[in-house]
C-alpha positions as CSV (number, residue, x, y, z in Angstrom):
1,X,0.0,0.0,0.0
2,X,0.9,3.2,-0.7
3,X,-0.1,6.9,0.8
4,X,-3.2,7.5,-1.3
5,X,-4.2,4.0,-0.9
6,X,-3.7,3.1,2.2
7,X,-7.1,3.0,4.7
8,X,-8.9,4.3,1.0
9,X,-13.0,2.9,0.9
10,X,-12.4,2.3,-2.6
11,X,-11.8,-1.5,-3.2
12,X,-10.9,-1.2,-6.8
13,X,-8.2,1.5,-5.5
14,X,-6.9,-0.9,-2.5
15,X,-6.9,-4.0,-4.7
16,X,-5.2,-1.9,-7.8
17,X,-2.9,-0.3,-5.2
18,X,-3.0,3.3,-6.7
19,X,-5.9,6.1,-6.9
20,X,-8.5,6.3,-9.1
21,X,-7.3,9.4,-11.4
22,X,-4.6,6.7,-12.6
23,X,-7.6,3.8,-13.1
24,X,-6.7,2.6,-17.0
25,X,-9.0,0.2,-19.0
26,X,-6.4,-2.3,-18.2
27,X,-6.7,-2.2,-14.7
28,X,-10.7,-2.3,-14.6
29,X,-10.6,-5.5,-16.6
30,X,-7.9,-6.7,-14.3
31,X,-10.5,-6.2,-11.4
32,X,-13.3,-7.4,-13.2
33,X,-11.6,-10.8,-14.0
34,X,-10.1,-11.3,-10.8
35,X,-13.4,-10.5,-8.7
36,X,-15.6,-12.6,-10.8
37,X,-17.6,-9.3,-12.2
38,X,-20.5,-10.2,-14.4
39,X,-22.1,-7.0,-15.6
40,X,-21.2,-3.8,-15.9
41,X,-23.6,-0.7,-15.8
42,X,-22.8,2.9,-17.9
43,X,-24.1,5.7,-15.9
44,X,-24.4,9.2,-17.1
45,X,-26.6,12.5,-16.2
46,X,-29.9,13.5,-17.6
47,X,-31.0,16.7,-18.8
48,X,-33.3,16.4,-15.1
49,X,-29.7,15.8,-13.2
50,X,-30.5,12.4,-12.2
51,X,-28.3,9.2,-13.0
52,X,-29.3,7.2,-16.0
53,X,-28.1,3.4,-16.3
54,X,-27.3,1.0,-19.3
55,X,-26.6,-2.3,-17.9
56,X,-24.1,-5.1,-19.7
57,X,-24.1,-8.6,-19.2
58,X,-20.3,-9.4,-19.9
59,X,-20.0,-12.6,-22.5
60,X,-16.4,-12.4,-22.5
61,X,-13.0,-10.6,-21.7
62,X,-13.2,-9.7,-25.4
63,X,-16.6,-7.8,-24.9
64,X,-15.7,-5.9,-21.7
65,X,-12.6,-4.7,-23.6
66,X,-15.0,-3.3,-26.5
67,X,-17.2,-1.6,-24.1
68,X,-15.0,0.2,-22.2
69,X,-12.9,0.9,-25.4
70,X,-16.0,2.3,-27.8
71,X,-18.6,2.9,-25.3
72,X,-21.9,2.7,-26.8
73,X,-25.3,4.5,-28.5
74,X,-27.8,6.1,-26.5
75,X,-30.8,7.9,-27.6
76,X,-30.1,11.8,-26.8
77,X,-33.6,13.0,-27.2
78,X,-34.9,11.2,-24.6
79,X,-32.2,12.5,-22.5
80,X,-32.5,15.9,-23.2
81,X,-34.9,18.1,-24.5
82,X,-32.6,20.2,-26.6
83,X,-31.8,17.5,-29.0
84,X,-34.0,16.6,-31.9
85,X,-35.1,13.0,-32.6
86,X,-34.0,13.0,-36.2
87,X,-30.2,13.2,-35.5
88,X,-30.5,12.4,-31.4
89,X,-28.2,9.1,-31.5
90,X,-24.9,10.3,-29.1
91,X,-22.3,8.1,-28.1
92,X,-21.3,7.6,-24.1
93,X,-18.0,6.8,-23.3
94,X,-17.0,5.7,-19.4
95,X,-14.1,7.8,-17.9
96,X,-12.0,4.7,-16.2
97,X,-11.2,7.1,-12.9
98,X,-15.0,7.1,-12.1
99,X,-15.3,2.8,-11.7
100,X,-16.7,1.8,-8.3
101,X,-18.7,-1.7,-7.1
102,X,-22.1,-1.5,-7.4
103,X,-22.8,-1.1,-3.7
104,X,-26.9,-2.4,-4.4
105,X,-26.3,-5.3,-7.3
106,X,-26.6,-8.9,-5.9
107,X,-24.6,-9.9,-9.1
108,X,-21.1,-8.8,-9.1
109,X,-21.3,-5.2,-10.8
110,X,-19.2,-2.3,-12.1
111,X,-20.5,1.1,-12.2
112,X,-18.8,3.5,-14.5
113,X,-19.9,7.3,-15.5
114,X,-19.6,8.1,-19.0
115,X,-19.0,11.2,-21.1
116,X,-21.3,12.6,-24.3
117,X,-19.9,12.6,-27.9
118,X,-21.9,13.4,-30.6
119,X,-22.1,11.6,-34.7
120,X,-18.4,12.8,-34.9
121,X,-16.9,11.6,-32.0
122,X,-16.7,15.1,-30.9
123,X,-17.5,16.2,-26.5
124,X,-21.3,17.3,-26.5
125,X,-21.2,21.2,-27.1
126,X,-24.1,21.1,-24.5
127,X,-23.5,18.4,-22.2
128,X,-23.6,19.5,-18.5
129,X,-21.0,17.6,-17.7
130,X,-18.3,18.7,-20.5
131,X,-19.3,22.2,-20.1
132,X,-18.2,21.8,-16.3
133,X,-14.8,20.9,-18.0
134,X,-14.4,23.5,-20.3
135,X,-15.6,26.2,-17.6
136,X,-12.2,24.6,-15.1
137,X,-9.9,23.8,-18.1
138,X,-10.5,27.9,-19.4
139,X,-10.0,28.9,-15.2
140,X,-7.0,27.1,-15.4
141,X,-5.6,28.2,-19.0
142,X,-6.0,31.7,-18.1
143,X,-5.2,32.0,-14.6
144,X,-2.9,29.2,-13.8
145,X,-5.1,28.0,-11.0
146,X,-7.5,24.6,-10.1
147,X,-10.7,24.8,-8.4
148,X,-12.0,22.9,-5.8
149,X,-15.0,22.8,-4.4
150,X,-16.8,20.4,-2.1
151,X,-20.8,20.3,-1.6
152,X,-22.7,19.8,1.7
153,X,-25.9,17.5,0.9
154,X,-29.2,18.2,3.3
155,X,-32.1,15.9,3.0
156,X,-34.8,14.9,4.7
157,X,-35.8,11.2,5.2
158,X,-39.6,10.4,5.7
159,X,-40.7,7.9,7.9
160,X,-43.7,6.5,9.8
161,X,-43.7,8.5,13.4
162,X,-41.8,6.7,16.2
163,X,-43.6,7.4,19.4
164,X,-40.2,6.5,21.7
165,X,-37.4,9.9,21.9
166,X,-39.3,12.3,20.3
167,X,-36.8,15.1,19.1
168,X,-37.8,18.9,20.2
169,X,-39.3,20.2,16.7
170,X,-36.7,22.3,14.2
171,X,-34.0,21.5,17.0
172,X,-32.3,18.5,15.9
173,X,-28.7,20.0,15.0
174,X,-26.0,17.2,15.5
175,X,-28.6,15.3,17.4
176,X,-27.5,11.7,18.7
177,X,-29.7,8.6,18.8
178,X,-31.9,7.7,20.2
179,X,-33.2,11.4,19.8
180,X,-32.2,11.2,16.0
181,X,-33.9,7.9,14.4
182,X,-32.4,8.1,11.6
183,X,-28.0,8.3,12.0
184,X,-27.8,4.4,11.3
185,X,-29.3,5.3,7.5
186,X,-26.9,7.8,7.4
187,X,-23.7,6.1,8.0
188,X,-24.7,3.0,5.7
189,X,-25.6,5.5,3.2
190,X,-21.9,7.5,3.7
191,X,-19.5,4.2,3.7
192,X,-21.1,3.4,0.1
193,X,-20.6,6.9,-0.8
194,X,-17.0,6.6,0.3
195,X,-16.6,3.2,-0.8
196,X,-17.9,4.7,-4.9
197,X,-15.1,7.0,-4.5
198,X,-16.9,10.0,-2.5
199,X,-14.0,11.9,0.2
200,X,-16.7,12.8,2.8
201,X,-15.5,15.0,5.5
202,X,-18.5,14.2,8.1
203,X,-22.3,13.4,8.5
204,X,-24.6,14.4,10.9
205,X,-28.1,15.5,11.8
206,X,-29.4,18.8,10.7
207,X,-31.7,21.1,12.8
208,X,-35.5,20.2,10.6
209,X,-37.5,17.7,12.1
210,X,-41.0,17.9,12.3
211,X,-43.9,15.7,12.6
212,X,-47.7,15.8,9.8
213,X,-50.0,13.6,11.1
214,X,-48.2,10.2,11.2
215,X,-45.1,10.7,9.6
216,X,-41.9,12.2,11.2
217,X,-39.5,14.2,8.9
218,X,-35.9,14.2,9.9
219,X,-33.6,15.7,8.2
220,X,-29.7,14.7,7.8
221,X,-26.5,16.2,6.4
222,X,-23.5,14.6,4.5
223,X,-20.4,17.0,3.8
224,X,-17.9,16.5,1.1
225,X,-14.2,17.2,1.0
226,X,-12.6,19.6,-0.9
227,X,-11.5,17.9,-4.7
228,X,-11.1,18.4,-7.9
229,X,-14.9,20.4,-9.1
230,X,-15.6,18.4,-11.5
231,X,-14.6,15.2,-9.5
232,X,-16.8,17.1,-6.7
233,X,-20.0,17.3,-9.2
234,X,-19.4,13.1,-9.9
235,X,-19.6,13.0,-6.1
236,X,-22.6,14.5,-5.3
237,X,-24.4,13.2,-8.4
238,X,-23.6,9.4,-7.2
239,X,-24.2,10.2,-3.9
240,X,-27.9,11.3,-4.5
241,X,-28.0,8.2,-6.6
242,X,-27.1,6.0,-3.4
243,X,-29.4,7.7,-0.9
244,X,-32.3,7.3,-2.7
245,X,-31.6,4.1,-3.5
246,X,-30.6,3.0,0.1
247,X,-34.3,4.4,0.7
248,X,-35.9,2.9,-1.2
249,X,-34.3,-0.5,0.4
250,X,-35.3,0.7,3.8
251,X,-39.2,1.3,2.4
252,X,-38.8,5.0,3.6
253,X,-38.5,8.7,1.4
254,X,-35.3,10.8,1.2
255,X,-35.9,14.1,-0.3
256,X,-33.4,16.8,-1.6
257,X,-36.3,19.3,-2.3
258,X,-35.3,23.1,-1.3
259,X,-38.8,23.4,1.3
260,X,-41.4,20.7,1.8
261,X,-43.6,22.5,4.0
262,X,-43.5,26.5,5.6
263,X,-42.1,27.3,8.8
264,X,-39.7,24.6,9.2
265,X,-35.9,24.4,8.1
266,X,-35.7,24.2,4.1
267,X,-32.5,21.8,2.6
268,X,-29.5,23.5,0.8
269,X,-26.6,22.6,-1.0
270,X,-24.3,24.9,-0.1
271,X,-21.1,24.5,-2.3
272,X,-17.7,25.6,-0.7
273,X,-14.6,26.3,-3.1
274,X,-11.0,27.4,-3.0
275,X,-8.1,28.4,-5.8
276,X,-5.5,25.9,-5.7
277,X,-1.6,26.2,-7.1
278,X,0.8,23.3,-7.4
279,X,-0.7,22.1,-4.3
280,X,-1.6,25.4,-2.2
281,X,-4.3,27.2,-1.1
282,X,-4.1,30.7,-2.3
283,X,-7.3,31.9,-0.2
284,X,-5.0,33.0,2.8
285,X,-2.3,35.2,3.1
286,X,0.7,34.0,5.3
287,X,-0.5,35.7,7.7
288,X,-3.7,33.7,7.3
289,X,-5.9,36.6,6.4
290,X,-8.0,36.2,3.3
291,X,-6.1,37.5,0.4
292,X,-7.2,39.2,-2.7
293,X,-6.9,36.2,-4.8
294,X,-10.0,34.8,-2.7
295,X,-11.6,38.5,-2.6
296,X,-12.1,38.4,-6.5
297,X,-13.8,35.5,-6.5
298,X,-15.8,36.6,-3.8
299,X,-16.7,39.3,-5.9
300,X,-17.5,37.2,-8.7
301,X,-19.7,34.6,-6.8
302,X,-21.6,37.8,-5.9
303,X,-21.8,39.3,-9.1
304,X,-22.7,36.8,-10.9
305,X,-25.2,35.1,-7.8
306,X,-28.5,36.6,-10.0
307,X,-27.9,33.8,-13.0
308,X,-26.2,31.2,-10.8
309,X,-29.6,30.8,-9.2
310,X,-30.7,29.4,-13.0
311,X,-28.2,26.6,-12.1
312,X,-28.6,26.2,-8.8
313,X,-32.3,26.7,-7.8
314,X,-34.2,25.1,-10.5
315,X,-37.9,25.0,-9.2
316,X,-40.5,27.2,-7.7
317,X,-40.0,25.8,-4.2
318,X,-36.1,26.7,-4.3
319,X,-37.6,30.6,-3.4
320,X,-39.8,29.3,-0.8
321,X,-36.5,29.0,1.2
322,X,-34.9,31.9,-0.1
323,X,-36.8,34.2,2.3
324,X,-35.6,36.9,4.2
325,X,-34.4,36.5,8.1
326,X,-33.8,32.5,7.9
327,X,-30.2,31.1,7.3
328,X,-30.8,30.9,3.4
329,X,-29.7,34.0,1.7
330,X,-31.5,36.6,0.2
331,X,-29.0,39.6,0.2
332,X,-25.9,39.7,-2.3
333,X,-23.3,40.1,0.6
334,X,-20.1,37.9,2.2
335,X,-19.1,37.7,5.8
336,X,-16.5,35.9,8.1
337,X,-18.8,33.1,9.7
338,X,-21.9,34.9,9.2
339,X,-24.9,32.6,8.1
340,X,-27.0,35.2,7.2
341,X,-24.7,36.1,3.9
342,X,-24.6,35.0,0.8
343,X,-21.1,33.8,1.1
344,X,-19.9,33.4,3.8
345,X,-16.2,32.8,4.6
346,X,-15.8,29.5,7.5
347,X,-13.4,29.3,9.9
348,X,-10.2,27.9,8.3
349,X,-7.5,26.4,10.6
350,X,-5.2,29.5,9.8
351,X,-2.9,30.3,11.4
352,X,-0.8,28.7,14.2
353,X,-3.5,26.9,16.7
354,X,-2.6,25.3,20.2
355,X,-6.2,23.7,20.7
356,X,-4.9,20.0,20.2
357,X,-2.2,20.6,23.0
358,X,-4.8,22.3,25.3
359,X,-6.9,19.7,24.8
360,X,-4.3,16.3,25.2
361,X,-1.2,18.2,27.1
362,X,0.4,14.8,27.3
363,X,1.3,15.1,23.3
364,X,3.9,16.5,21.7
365,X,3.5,19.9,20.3
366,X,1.2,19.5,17.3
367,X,2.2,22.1,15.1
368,X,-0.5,23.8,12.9
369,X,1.1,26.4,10.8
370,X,1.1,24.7,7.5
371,X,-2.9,24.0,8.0
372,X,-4.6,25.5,5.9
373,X,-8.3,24.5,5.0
374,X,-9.7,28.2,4.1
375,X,-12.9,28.0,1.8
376,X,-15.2,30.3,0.9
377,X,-19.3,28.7,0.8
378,X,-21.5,29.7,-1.3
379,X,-25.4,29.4,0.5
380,X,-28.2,29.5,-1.9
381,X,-28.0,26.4,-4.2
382,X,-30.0,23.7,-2.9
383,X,-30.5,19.6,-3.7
384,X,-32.6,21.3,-7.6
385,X,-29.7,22.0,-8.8
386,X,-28.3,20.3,-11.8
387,X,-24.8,19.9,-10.2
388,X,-22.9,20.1,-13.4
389,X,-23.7,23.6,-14.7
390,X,-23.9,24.7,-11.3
391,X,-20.0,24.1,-10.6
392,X,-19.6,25.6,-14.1
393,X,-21.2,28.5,-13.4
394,X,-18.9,28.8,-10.2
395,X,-15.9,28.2,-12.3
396,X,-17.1,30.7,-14.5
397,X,-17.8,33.0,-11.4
398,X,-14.4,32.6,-10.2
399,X,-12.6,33.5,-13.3
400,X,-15.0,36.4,-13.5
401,X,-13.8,38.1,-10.3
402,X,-10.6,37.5,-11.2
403,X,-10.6,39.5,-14.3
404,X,-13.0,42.1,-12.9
405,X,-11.0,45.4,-12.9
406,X,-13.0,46.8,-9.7
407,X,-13.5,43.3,-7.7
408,X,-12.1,44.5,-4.9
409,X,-13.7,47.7,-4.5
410,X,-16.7,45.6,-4.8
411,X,-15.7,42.9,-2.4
412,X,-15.3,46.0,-0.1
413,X,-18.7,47.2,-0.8
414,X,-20.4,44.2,0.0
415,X,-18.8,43.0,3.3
416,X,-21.5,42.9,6.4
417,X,-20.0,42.3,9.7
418,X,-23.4,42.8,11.4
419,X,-27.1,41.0,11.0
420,X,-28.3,42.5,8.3
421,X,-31.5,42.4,9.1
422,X,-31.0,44.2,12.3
423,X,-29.4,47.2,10.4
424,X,-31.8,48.4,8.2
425,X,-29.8,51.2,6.9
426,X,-27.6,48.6,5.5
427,X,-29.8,46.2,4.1
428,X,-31.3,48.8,2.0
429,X,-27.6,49.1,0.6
430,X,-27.9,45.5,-0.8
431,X,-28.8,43.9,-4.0
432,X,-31.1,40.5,-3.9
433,X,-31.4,37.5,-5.3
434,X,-34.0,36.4,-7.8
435,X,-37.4,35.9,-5.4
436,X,-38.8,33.5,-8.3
437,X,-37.6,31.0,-11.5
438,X,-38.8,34.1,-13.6
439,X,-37.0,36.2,-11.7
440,X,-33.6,33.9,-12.1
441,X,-34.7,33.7,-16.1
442,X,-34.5,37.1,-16.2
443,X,-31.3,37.5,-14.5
444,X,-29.6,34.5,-16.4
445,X,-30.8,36.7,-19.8
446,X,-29.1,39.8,-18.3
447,X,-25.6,38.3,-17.6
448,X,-25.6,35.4,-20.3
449,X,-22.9,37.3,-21.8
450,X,-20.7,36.0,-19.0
451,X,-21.2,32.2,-19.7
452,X,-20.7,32.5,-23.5
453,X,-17.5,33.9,-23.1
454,X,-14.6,31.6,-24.1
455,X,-17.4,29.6,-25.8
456,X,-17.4,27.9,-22.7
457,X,-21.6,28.0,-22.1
458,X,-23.3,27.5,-25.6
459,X,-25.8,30.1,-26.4
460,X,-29.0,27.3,-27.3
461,X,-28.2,25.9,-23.7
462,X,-28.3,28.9,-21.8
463,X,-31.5,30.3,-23.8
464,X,-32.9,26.4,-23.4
465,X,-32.6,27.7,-19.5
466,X,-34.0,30.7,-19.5
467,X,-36.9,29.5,-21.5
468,X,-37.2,26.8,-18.5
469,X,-37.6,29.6,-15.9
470,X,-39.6,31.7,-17.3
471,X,-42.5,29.2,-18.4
472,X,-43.5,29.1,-14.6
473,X,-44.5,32.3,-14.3
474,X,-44.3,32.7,-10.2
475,X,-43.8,35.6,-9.8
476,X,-46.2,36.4,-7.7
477,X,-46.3,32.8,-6.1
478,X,-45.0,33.2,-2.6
479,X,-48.2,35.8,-2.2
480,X,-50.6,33.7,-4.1
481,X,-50.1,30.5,-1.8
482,X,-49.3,32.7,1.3
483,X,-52.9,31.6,2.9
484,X,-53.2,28.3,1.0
485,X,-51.7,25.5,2.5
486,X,-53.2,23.1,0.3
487,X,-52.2,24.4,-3.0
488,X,-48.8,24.6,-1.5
489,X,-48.5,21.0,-0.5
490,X,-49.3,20.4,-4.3
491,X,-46.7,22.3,-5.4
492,X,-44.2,20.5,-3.0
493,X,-45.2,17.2,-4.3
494,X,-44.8,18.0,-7.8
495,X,-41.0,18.8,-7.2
496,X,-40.6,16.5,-4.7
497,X,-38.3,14.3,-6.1
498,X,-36.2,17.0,-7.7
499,X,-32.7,17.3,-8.8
């Protein structure tokens, strides 16, 4: 074993003895023969960000090589809506790095997501999933920096009511068992995760739980480590793919929906990034103040936050929980630790820290200096988000702020270091977010010049988005269901299982 195998969930990285970016065809057919695999399933993402499957029965060595080697055909117009039937046949391709076990088959399986090429053998102009590539490879080209970003998944498992520990309502932060029902769901559900190649930094309760009638609603969060973005997109996408699953195994309902009912904690996806450089994090200082570097992309998270929202809050509900005074943002602002912000800038390890020591004085002296885990988090995307464009439109965010000539004036202008909605004067100095999809439409239509740039976006996918927001005219439709709880519990079914 070496360092980046050792202790690794991954059995096709412990058994190949080296990570997964270095996975080659050889080495998947190596594992396949010599753990008796008998089928092998294609995944790719939908044009509704869910995981699709193509399952293969594997007749011989011969075949699995041809597979993985040519990919295969899929029908494109039934994946997305963009695509006409007449010429909709589009190849998929599996990336090798991407392999895990099928943590759900009873027959030996292979999971592998897979890439878009159209009749030419050409990358899909206006596949999500390449347009997150081409958003980080023109970041990187003109900036000489990665990105990465890490997501933090909330979702809310529904159950029949358990009568035993009842948990005080909308207070079940980091809550323990037997007050939390449901932590045991959770870790199964994060050692698959880990185990498909997920780095998960921690799970744990979130503060929503509520009870309707019968059922009991509790609701859970898993939180990523920083990667790669667009390793961080395959993350969550296969991630969402195993909770639901797991639910469905356990005869209960996970949900990713932004607000299921009103008055109780809504579920976000809250993406935190940094701007790496041969290995270091360049949002500090030495000092460990924030530097400029992660002040310009501050500034061009906010800038840009109007159309991100046409990524990252794809349904009607998404601005039921952007609503003033909770924890989801509705004001374009940043902060250090403030929840109430838009971005908000966590506590980073910076710095040289003596906490270890004070806590276990018969160590040695732990030194911290070199720590440094500073992110910045963006707060309004939430489980509607179709992951792919959403990192893109980060990535195109980033580079954004760092080319904008005022970003830091700007940065400057939109720092709060108070609860903004306890100073009104200074609320009134703030821009918001799109209250509505029409609203986000709108906003998308206004700053689409931003995503076309270095032909990174592609102008019939951006317009296919803004024609997708505006066709649900809700404008007015926090007021119209204000007094309707009824009508409101229609529309939370209907998006229920978004994302």
């Amino acid at each position: 074993m070496n360092k980046y195998t050792e202790m690794n969930p991954n059995p096709l990285v412990q058994y190949l003895n080296k990570p997964s970016s270095e996975f080659t065809k050889n080495d998947i057919i190596r594992y396949a023969e010599d753990h008796d695999i008998a089928m092998v399933n294609f995944r790719y993402c939908g044009w509704d960000g869910r995981l699709k499957t193509l399952n293969f029965v594997i007749n011989s060595k011969q075949h699995l090589d041809s597979i993985l080697s040519y990919g295969e055909r899929v029908d494109g117009s039934s994946l997305f809506s963009f695509i006409e039937a007449g010429s909709s046949d589009l190849y998929v391709l599996p990336r090798y790095k991407t392999a895990f076990r099928n943590p759900f088959s009873e027959v030996p399986t292979l999971d592998i997501l897979c890439s878009y090429y159209n009749k030419d053998g050409e990358p899909l102009a206006s596949s999500p999933e390449y347009i997150l590539k081409k958003a980080h490879q023109t970041l990187t080209e003109r900036t000489g920096y990665t990105l990465d970003a890490m997501g933090e998944l909330e979702y809310y498992i529904i159950s029949k009511k358990d009568e035993l520990f009842e948990a005080t309502d909308q207070r079940g932060y980091h809550e323990a068992e037997p007050f939390s029902k449901w932590g045991a769901f959770r870790r199964e559900a994060m050692l698959a995760i880990a185990e498909a190649g997920g780095l998960i930094k921690y799970g744990h309760s979130e503060v929503g739980n509520f009870t309707v009638d019968d059922l009991e609603y509790e609701q859970n969060e898993i939180e990523f480590a920083p990667t790669n973005i667009e390793d961080a997109a395959d993350q969550l996408l296969i991630a969402k793919w195993i909770l639901r699953t797991l639910a469905h195994k356990y005869g209960v309902t996970v949900t990713f929906a932004p607000k299921i009912t009103t008055g109780k904690a809504g579920s976000g996806m809250h993406v935190h990034s940094r701007l790496m450089k041969k290995g270091q994090n360049m949002m500090t200082k030495k000092s460990g103040e924030l530097s400029e570097i992660a002040k310009r992309v501050i500034a061009g998270y906010l800038d840009l936050s109007p159309s991100l929202t046409a990524f990252g809050n794809l349904n009607p509900m998404s601005y039921f929980r952007l609503v003033p005074h909770q924890e989801a943002p509705t004001n374009i602002c940043w902060g250090d630790r403030n929840r109430s912000v838009l971005v908000r800038v966590p506590l980073g390890w910076n710095g040289k820290l003596t906490m270890a020591n004070d806590a276990n004085p018969q160590e040695p002296a732990i030194d911290t200096r070199e720590l440094n885990r500073q992110t910045v988090e963006l707060r309004s995307p939430d489980g509607s988000a179709d992951v792919y464009m959403l990192m893109a439109g980060i990535a195109v965010a980033a580079l954004h702020g760092l080319e904008m000539k005022d970003a830091l004036k700007y940065a400057e202008k939109t720092y709060v270091d108070v609860n903004i909605f306890n100073d009104k004067k200074r609320l009134s100095e703030l821009n918001h977010l799109p209250a509505s999809c029409w609203e986000s439409g709108i906003a998308l239509e206004n700053q689409k010049s931003h995503y076309l740039k270095y032909g990174i976006f592609t102008e019939g996918t951006l317009d296919g988005i803004i024609k997708y927001h505006k066709q649900f005219n809700d404008q007015n439709l926090r007021e119209e269901l204000k007094d309707k709880p009824e009508e409101l519990l229609k529309m939370v079914k209907k998006y229920f299982h978004c994302g």
